[in-house]
C-alpha positions in Angstrom: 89.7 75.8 -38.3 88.1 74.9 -35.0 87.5 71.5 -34.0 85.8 70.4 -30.7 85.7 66.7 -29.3 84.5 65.4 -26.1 86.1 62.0 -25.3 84.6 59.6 -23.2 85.0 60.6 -19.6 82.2 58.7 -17.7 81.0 61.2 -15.5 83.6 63.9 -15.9 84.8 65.9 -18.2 87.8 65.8 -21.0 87.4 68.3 -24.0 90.1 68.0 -27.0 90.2 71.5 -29.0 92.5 71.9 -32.3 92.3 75.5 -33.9 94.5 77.2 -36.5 95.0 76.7 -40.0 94.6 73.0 -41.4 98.5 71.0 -41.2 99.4 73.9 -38.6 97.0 73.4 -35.8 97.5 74.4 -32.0 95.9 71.8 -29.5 94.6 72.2 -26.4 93.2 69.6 -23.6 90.6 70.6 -21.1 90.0 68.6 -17.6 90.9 64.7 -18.1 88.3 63.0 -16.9 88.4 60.1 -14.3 91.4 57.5 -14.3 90.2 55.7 -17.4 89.9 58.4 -19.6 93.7 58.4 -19.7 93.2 55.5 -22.3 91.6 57.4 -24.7 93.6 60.2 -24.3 95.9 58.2 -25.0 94.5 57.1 -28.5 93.8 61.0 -29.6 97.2 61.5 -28.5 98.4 58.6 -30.9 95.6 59.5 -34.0 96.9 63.2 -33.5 100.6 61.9 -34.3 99.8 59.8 -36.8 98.0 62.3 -39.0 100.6 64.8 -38.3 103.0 62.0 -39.4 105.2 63.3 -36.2 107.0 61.7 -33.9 106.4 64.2 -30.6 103.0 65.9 -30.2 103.1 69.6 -29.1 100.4 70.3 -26.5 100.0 74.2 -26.3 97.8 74.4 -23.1 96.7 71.5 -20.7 93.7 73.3 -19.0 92.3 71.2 -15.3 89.5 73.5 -14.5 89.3 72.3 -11.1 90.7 69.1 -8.8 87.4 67.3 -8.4 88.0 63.8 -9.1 85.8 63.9 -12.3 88.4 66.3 -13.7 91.6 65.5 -12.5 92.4 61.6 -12.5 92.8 61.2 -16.3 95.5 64.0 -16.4 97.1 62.3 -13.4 97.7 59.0 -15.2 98.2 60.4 -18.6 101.0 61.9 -16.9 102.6 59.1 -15.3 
């Protein structure tokens, strides 16, 4: 299984990508997007718990392609 999503970034850039088999799949976030795009990381974050019915989400590779504004931000706050 592969599964690509781009979440709303405004003018950047925040890719969510899930592969591996179904119930056993690896997830990995590329670039977050500007400041507000935290929020709906945020959300995937919480819809990717839920329909693992888990209480901690295992991110295998947080990918910031480069520090431009666009790119950076979301991860920034997501992380605070």
């Amino acid at each position: 299984m592969l599964r690509l999503q781009m979440l709303p970034a405004g003018c950047g850039d925040c890719l969510w990508l899930e592969y591996g088999p179904h119930g056993e799949s690896r997830i990995v976030i590329i670039d977050g997007g500007v400041s507000d795009t935290a929020k709906a990381l945020r959300r995937r974050i919480e819809t990717a718990l839920q329909e693992r019915e888990a209480t901690v989400l295992e991110v295998e590779l947080l990918v910031v392609t480069h520090i431009d504004n666009d790119h950076i931000l979301g991860i920034i706050e997501l992380l605070k």
